[in-house]
C-alpha positions in Angstrom: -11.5 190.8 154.9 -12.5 191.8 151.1 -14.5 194.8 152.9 -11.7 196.1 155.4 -9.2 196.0 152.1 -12.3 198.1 150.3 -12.4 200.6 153.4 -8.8 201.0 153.1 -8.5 201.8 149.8 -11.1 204.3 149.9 -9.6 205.7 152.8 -5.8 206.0 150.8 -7.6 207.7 148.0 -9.3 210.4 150.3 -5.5 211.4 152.5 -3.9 211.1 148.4 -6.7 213.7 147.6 -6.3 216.0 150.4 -3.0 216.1 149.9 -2.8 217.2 146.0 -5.5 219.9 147.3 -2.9 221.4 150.1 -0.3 221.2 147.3 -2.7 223.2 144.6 -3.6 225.7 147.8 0.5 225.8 148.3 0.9 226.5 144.6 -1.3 229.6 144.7 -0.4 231.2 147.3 3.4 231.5 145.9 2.0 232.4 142.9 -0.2 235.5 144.6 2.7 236.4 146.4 4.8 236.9 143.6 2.5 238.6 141.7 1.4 241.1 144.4 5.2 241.5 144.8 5.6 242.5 141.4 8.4 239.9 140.4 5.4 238.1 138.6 3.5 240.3 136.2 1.7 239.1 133.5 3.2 242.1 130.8 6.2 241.4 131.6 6.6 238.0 131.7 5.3 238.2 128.2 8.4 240.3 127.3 11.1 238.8 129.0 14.5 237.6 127.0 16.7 234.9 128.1 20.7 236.1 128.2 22.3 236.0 124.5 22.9 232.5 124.6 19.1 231.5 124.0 18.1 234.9 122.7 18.8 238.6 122.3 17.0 242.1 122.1 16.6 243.4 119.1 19.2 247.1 119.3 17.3 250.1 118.7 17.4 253.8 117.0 20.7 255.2 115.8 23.7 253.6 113.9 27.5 254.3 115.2 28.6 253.5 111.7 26.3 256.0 109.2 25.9 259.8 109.4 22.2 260.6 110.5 20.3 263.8 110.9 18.3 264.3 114.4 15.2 265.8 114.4 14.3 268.6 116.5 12.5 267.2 119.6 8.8 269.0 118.8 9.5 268.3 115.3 8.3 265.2 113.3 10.5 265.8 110.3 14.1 266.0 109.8 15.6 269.4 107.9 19.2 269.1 106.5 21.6 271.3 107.7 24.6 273.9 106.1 28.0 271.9 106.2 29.8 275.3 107.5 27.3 274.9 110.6 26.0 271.6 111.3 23.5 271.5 113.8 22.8 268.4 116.1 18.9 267.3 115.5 17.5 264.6 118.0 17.1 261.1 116.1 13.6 260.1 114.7 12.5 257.0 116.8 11.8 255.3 113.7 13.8 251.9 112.4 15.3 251.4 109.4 17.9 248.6 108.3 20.7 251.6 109.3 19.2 252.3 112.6 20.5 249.8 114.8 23.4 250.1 116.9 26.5 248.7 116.5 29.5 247.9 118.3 31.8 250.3 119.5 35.9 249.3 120.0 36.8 252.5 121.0 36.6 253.6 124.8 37.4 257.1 124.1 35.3 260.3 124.0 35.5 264.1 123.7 35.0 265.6 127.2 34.0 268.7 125.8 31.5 267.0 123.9 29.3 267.1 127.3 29.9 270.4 128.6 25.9 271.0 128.7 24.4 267.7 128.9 22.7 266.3 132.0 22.6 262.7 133.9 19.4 261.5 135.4 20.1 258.0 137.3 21.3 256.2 140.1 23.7 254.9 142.2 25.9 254.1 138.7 25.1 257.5 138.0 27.0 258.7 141.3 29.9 257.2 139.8 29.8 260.0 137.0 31.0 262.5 139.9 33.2 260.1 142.3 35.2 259.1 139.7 35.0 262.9 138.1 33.7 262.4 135.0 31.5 265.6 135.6 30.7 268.2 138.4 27.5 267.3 140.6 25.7 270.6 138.6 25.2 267.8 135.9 24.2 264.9 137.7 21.1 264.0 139.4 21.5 260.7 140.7 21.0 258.8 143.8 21.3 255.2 145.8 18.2 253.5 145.0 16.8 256.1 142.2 13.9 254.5 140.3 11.6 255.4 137.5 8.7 256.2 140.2 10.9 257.6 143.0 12.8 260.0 140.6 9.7 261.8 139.9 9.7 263.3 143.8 12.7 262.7 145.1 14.6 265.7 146.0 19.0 266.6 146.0 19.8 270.0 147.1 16.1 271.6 147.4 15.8 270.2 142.9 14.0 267.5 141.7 15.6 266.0 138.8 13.1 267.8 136.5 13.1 271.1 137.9 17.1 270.8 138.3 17.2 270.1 134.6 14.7 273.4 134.4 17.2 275.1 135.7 19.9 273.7 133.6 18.5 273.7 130.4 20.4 271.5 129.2 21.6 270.5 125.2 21.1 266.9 126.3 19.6 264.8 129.0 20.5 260.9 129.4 18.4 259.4 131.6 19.1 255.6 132.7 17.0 254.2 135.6 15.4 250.8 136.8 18.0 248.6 138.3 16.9 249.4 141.6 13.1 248.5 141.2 13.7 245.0 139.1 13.4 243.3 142.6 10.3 244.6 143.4 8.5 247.0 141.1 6.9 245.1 137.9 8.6 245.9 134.9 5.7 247.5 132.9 5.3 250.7 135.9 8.7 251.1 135.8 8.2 251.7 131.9 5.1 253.3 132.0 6.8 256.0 135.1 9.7 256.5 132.5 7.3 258.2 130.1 5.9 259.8 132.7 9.4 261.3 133.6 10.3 262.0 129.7 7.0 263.7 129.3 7.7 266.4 132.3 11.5 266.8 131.6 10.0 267.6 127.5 7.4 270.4 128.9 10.0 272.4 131.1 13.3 271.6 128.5 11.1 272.1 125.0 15.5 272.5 123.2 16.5 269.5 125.0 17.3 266.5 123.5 16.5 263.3 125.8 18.3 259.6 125.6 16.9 257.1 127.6 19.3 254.2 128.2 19.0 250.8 128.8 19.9 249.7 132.0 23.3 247.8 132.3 23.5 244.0 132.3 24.5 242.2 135.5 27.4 239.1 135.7 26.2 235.5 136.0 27.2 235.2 139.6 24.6 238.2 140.4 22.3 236.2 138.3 22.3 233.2 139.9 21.5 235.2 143.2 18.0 235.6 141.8 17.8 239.9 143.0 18.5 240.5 139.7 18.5 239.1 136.7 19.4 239.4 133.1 15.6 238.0 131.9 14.1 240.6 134.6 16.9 243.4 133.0 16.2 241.8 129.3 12.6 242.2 129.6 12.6 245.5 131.0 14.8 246.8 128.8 12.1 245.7 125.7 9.5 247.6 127.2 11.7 250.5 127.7 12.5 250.6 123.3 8.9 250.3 122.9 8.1 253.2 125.2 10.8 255.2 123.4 9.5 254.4 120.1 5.8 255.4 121.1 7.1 258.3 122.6 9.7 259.6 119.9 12.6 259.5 122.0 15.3 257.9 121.6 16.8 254.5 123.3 20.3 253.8 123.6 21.5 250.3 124.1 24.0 250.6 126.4 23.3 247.0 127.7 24.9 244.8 124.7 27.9 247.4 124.9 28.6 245.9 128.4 28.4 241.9 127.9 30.3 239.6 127.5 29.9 236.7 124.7 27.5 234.6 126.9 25.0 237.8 127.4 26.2 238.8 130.7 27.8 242.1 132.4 31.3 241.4 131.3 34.1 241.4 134.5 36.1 244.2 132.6 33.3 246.7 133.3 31.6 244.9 136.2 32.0 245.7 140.1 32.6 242.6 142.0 29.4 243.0 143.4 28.1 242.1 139.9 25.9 245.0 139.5 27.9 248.6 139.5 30.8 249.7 137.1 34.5 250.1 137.6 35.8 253.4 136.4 36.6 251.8 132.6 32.7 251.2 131.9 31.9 254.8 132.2 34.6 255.2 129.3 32.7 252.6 127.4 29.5 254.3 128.3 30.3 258.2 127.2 32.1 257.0 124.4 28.8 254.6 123.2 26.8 257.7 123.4 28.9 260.3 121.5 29.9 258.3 118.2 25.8 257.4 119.0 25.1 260.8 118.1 28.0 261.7 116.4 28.1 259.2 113.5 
């Protein structure tokens, strides 16, 4: 009897050990999976940011409360300018205790203000023309635009660099990666953004380029898992240190959008949790005029 009991146990331990191996094999697997899918990537996981109420991104370049000279984009020093004619320099990318943004209470913004700037983005962008903010000549946008995809795609025989060749515009605000969070790891989305900056710099040498955080999303689009505020947290940190690396400038547009729990806040927010309602592009163009303005 003493020897069947012995047989038993040793034959317990070997199905408890087979299974712990089918559960470590299980375990890998997911975790390939994820990581060839690009919602697991080592970078980025690095860099990700819970929503406001455990933590926050640290705003970026420009101050909407103190006067600051831009700097010419192939310049790396600022030169003051006549008071009968002041001329709008692009930002330095450097951070000073006055260089972070700060919130905006005012929703309104000169129209005239944008009468040669240019739109590079998505399907948020589209609402720029729907809701006729501005006429399609400055708006390159598309459903499902990315960092990557915008550097080929194609709208009415342009590309969205050589349309802004053919622009030439005083400004060009780019704002692009909601679409890829799902799928596309956060560090080539970053790392195509410069990529776009760089070619939109060699055939628009005057222009001025913003490159804007993407927007938050609500907590019920959270909790579907798509999309994410750590995914659109940690994203947006790579984007301000590309910026900074790259001496453009980064507007956070995000933290204009939230809410005080560190999500897209319902009076801007679609229902579908993701897209704006007509009153966040106010929010929007106003946040980037007093950006530049002030």
């Amino acid at each position: 009897m003493a020897k069947k009991n012995k047989v038993d146990g040793i034959s317990l331990a070997i199905v408890i050990l087979n299974i712990a191996i089918v559960a470590v094999l299980i375990l890998l697997v997911v975790l390939i999976y994820l990581y060839m899918t690009g919602k697991l990537e080592p970078a980025d996981v690095a860099n990700m940011d819970q929503p406001k109420e455990a933590a926050s991104i640290v705003t970026t370049v420009i101050t909407t409360d103190t006067v600051e000279t831009e700097i010419e984009p192939e310049e790396e020093t600022a030169e003051t300018t006549t008071e009968t004619e002041p001329e709008e320099t692009e930002p330095s990318g450097e951070e000073t205790e006055e260089s972070t943004l700060t919130a905006i209470e005012s929703d309104s913004y000169d129209e005239s203000f944008f009468a040669n700037d240019y739109f590079i983005g998505d399907s948020i962008y589209t609402g720029l023309i729907n809701y006729g903010y501005f006429p399609e000549s400055q708006v390159f946008a598309q459903v499902g635009l990315n960092p990557d995809s915008a550097l080929t795609k194609e709208e009415g025989g342009y590309t969205a660099v050589s349309k802004a060749e053919a622009m030439q515009p005083k400004r060009i605000f780019i704002m692009l990666g909601s679409n890829g969070l799902a799928y596309l790891g956060n560090t080539h989305m970053a790392d195509q953004m410069k990529v776009l900056v760089e070619q939109l710099r060699e055939v628009c040498p005057d222009s001025y380029i913003y490159v804007v955080s993407i927007p938050p999303v609500t907590k019920e689009h959270d909790a579907e898992g798509q999309e994410t505020m750590v995914m659109v947290n940690g994203y947006n940190k790579l984007l301000k240190s590309m910026c900074e690396e790259a001496g453009v400038v980064y507007l956070d547009l995000c933290s204009k959008l939230e809410d005080n729990t560190g999500y897209f806040s319902e009076a801007y927010a679609e229902a579908d949790g993701l897209h704006f309602l007509g009153t966040a592009y106010k929010r929007m163009l106003s946040f980037f005029q007093r950006s530049i303005e002030l």
